[in-house]
C-alpha positions as CSV (number, residue, x, y, z in Angstrom):
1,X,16.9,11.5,5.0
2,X,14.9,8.6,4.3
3,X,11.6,8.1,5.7
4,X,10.7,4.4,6.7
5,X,7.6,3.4,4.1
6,X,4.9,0.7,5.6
7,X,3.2,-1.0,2.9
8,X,0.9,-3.0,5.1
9,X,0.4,-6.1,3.5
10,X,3.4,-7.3,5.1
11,X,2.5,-9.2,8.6
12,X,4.4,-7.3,11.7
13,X,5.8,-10.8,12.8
14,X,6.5,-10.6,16.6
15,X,10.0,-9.9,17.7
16,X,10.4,-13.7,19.5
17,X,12.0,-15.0,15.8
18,X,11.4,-15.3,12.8
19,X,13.5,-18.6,11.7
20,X,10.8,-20.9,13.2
21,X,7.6,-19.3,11.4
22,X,9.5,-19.3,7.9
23,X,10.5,-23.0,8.4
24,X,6.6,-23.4,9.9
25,X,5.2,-22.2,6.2
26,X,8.0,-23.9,4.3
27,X,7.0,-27.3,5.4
28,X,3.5,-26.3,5.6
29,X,4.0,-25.8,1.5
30,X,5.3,-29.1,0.8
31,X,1.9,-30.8,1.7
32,X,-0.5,-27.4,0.4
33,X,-2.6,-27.9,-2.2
34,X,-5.0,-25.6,-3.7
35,X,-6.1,-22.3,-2.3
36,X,-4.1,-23.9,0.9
37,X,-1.2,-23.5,-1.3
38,X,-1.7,-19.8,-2.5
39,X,-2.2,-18.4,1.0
40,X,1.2,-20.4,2.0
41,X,3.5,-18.7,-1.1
42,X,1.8,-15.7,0.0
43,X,2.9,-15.2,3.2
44,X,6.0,-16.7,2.6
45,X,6.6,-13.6,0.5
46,X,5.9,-11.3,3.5
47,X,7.6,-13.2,5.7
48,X,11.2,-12.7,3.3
49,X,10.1,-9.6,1.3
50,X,12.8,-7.4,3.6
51,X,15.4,-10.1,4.4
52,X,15.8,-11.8,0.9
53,X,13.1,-10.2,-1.8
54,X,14.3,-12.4,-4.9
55,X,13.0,-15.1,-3.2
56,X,9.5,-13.3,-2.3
57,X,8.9,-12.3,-5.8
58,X,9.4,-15.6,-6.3
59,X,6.9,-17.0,-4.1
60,X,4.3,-14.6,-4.7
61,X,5.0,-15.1,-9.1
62,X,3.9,-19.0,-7.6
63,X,1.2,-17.8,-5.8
64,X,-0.6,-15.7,-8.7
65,X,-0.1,-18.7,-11.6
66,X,-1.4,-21.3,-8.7
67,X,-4.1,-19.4,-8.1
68,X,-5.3,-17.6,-11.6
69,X,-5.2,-21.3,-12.7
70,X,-7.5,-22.3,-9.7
71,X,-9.5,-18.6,-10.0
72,X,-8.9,-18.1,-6.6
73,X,-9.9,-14.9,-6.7
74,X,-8.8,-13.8,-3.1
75,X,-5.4,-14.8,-3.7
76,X,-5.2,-13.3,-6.7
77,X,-6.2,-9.7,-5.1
78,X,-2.6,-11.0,-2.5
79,X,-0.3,-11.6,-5.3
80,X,-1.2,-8.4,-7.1
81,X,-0.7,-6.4,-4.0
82,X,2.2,-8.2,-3.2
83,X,4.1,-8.1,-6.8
84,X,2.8,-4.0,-6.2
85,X,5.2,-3.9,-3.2
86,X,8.2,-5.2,-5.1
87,X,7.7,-3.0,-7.5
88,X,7.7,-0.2,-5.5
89,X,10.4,-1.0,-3.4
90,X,12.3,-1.4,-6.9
91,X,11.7,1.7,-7.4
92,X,9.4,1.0,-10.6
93,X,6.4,3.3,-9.2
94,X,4.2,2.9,-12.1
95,X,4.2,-0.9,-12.4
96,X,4.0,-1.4,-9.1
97,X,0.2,1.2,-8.9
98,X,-0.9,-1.2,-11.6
99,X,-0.6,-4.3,-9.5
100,X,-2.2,-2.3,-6.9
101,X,-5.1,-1.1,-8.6
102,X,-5.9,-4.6,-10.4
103,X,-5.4,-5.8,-6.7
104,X,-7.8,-3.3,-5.3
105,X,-10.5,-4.0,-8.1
106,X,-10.1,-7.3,-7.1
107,X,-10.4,-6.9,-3.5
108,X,-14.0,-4.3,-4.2
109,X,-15.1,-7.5,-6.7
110,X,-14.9,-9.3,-3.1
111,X,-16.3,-6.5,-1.1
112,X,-13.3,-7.8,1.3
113,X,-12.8,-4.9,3.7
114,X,-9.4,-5.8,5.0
115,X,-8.0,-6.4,1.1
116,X,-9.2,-2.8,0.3
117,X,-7.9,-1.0,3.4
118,X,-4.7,-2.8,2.4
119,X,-4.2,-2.1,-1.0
120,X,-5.8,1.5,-0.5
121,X,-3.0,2.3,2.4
122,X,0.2,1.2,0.1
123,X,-1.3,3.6,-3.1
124,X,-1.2,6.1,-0.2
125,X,2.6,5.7,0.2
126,X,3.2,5.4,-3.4
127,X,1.9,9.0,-4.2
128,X,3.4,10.0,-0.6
129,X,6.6,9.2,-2.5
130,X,5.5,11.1,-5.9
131,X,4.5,13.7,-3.4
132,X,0.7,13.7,-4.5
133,X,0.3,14.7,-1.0
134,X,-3.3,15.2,-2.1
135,X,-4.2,11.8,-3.6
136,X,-1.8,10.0,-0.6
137,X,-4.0,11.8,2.0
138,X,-7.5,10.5,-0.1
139,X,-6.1,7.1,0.3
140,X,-5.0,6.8,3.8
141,X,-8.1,8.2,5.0
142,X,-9.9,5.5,3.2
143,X,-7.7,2.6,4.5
144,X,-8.2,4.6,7.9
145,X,-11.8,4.0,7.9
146,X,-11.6,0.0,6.7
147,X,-9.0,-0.4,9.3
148,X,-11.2,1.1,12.0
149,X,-14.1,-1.1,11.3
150,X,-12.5,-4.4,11.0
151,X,-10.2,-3.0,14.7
152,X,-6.7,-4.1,13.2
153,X,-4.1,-2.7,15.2
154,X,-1.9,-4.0,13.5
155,X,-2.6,-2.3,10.2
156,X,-3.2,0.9,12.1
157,X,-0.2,1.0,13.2
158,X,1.4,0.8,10.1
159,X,-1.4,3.5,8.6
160,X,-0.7,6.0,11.7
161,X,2.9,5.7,10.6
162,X,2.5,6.8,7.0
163,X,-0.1,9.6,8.3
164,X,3.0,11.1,10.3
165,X,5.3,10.3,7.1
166,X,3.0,12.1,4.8
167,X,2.6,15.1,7.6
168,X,6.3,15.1,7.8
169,X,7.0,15.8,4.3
170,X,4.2,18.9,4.7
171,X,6.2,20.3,7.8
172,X,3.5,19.7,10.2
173,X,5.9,18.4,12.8
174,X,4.1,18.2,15.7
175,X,1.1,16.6,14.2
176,X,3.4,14.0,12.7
177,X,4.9,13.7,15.7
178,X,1.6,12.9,17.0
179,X,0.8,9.9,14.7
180,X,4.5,8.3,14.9
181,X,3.9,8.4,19.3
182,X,0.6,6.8,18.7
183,X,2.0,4.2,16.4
184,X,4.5,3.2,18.8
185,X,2.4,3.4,21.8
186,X,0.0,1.4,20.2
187,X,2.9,-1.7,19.4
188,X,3.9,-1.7,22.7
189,X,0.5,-2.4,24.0
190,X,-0.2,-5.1,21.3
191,X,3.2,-6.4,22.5
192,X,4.5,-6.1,18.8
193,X,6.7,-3.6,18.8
194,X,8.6,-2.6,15.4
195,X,11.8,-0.1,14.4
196,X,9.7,2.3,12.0
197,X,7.9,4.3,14.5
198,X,11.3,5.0,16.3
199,X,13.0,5.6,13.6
200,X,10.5,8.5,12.1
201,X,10.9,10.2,15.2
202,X,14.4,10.6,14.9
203,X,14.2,12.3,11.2
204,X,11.8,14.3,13.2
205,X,15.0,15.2,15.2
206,X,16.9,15.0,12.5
207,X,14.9,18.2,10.2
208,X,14.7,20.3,13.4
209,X,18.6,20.1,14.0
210,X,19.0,18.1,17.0
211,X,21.3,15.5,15.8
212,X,21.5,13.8,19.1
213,X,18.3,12.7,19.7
214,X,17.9,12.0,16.1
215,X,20.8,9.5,16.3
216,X,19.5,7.8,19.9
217,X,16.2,7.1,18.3
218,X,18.5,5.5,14.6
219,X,20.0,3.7,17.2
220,X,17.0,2.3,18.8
221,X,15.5,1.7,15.8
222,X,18.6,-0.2,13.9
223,X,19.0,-2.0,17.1
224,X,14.7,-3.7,16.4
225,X,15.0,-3.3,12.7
226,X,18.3,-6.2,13.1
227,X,16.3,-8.1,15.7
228,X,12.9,-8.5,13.4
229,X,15.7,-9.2,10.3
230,X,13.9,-6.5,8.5
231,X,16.7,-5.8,6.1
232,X,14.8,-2.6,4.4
233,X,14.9,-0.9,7.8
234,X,18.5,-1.7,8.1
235,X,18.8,0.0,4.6
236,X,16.4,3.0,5.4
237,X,17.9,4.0,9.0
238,X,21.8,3.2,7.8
239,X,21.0,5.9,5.3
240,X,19.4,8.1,7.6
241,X,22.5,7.3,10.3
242,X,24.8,8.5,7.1
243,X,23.1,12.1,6.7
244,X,23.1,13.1,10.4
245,X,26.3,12.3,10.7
246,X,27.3,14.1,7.4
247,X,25.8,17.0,8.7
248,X,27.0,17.2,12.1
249,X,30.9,16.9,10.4
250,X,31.7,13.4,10.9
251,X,32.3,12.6,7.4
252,X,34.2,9.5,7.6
253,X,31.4,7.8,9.8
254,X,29.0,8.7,7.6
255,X,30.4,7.8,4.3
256,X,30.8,4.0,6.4
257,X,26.7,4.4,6.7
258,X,26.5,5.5,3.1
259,X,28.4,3.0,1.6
260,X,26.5,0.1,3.7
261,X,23.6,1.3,2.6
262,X,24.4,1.3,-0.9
263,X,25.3,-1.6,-1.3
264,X,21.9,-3.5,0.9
265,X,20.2,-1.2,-1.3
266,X,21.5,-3.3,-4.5
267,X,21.6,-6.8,-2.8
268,X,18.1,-6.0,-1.6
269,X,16.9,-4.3,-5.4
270,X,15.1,-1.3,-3.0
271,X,16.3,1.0,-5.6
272,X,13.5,3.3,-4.7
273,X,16.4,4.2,-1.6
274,X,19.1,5.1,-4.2
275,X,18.6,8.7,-5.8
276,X,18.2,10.0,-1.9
277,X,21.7,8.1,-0.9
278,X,23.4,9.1,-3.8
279,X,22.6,12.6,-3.4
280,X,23.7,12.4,0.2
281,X,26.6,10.4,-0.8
282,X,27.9,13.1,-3.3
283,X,27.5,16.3,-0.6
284,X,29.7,13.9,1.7
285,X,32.3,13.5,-1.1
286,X,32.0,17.4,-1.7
287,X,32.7,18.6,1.7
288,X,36.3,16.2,2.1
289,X,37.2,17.6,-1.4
290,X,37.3,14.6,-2.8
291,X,35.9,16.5,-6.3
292,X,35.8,13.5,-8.6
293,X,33.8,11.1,-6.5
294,X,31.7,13.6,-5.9
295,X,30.9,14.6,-9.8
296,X,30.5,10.9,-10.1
297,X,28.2,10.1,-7.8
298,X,25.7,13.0,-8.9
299,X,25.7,11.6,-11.8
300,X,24.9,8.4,-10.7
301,X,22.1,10.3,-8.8
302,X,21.1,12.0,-11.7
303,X,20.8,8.5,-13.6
304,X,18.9,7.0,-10.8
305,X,16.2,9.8,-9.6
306,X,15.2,10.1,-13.4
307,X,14.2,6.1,-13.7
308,X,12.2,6.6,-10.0
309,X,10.8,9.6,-10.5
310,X,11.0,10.8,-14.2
311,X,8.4,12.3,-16.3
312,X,7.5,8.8,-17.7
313,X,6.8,7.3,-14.8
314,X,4.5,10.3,-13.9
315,X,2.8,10.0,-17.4
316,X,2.4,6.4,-17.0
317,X,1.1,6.6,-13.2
318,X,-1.5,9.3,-14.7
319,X,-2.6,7.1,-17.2
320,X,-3.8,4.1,-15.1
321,X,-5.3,6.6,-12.8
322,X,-7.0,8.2,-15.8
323,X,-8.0,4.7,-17.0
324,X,-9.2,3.8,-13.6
325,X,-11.2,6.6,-13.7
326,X,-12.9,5.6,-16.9
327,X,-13.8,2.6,-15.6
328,X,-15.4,3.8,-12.7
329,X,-17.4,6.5,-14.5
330,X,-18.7,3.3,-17.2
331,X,-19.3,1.4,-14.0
332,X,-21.4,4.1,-12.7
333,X,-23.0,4.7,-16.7
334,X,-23.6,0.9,-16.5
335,X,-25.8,1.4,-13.1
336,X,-28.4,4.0,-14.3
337,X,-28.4,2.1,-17.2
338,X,-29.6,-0.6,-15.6
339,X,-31.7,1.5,-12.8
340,X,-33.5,3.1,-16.1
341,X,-34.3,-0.1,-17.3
342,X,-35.7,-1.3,-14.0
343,X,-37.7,2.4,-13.9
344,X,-39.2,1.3,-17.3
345,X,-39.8,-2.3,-16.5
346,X,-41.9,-1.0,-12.9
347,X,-43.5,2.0,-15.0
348,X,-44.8,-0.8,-17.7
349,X,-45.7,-2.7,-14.4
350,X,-47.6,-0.6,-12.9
351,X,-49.2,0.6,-16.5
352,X,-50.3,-3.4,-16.7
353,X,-51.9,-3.1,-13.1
354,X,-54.1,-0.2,-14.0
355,X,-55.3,-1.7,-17.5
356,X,-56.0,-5.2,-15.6
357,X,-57.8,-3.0,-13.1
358,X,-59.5,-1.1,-15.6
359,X,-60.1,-4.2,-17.4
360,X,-61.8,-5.6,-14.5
361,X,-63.8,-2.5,-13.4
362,X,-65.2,-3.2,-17.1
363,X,-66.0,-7.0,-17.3
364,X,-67.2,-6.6,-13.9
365,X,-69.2,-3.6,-14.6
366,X,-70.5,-5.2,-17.7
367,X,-71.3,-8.5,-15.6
368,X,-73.5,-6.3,-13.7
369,X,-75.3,-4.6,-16.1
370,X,-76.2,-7.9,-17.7
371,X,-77.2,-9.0,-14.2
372,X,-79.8,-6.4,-14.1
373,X,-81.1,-6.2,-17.5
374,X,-81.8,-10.3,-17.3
375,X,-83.6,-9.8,-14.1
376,X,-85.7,-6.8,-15.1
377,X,-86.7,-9.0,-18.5
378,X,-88.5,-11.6,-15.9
């Protein structure tokens, strides 16, 4: 079972279609110029990152030369993010947190609230999916708190999902239950309603056995994912469809699932989907008999789950957060640094304005004393 992943920096487009807004920011490109132009390539990559991602990546590589060469420092912060949500949908966890924490240092440079509740949010999922459950939890409750000041829905939406993802994964059912409801109640009052709420609730179904309603609320939710052409949903909930119906018996159905998934996960690179499909893939095989395709495809599995969640991806994801760390701690050396020197520069201050004062007292103390002695000499 697949959970469905929000990374927030992609817009939740309205479900009236989404030809006419890509052609609106492809001919709004050809005329762009300057930061103008950034912002465009930029959300032309969210607006194609789950239908046709080569082409984001591509949009959003434009975006980050346009606007380092203009130091555009806000769309900078967007294309970092943005190349962070690639990578992570590539499965390549540990290139894709060092986009994300250049982004976010970026985005705190700016002191822009809605760039760091944004960036924040999609670290959250990416150690949701290391199952950091500790440092995922840190991180959404920040984004929470950004969110909440600025009032995006939107992004609250997508937040409140992860929050009942990451409870999910802890067992906490009915409190993830709780978040996914309240993510979908809040789309349908914003009018922008969206498959990943849905389908969350059924792999809430889905864990506590009750198949059919699990597969009403895949349904639902494949039936929104196809109409918002959000072909990573498609992916996510075709897998999900696979393993219910591998584990109610109806293996031929769900190898059809499997293999459809497979193969959107390849043409879409969301290899980050593949270790879970294989593995389901492979206990499918096991229970028809069919031996061979079955020691195949766990070795496939094998092959896959160590490049998305081997030790050296760990080490490396460790090490930026270590290095992150170091520059915080210098950041915060640098500060009483400086707060020392201004302590010194006020003490040496106010030392000056007691000698002047001193000084004073004594010229003007002198001043009178010669007063006196002149006028006792007459």
């Amino acid at each position: 079972m697949r959970k469905v992943i929000v990374a927030v920096f992609l817009a939740f487009y309205g479900l009236e279609g989404y030809s006419s807004p890509i052609d609106s920011l492809e001919n709004a490109l050809k005329s762009a110029v300057g930061e103008q132009k950034v912002k465009t390539l930029n959300e032309l990559f969210r607006a194609y990152i789950n239908s046709d991602p080569v082409k984001a990546i591509g949009y959003t590589r434009e975006a980050l030369s346009l606007a380092t060469e203009i130091n555009d420092q806000k769309g900078m912060a967007a294309s970092y993010n943005n190349l962070g949500v690639s990578y992570k949908n590539q499965g390549a966890l540990d290139k894709s947190l060092e986009y994300y924490l250049i982004s976010l240092q970026i985005y705190e440079r700016l002191a822009n609230t809605e760039g760091i509740g944004t960036t924040k949010n999609n670290i959250g999922t990416l150690y949701s999916l290391k199952k950091d459950y500790g440092q995922a939890m840190k991180y959404f409750e920040e984004s929470y708190q950004q969110f909440t000041q600025l009032n995006d829905k939107q992004k609250i939406i997508g937040l409140l999902n992860n929050l009942g993802n990451l409870h999910a994964d802890l067992q906490l059912y009915e409190q993830a239950l709780k978040y996914y409801s309240q993510a979908w109640q809040m789309s349908e009052q914003i009018k922008q309603v969206f498959s990943d709420p849905l389908s969350n609730i059924g792999n809430l179904y889905f864990r506590q056995g009750n198949y059919q309603r699990a597969i009403e609320n895949y349904t639902k939710a494949m039936k929104l994912a196809r109409k918002e052409n959000n072909q990573v949903s498609v992916l996510s909930i075709s897998a999900n469809l696979g393993e219910v119906y591998a584990r109610s018996g109806q293996n031929t159905k769900a190898q059809l699932y499997f293999d459809s998934a497979l193969s959107l996960c390849k043409a879409l690179q969301a290899y980050v989907y593949e270790p879970q499909i294989l593995k389901n893939m492979a206990g499918n095989y096991a229970k028809q008999g069919k031996t061979k395709e079955a020691y195949e495809t766990m070795v496939a599995y094998d092959k896959a789950k160590e490049r998305v969640y081997g030790e050296e991806s760990s080490r490396k994801i460790a090490q930026m957060e270590m290095a992150l760390d170091l520059q915080e701690k210098e950041k915060q050396v640098e500060d009483l640094k400086q707060k020392r020197v201004m302590d010194q520069l006020e003490l040496r201050n106010s030392h000056l304005v007691i000698t002047i004062f001193v000084l004073g007292g004594i010229v003007v103390l002198a001043l009178f004393n010669l007063f006196m002695t002149r006028r006792k000499s007459r």
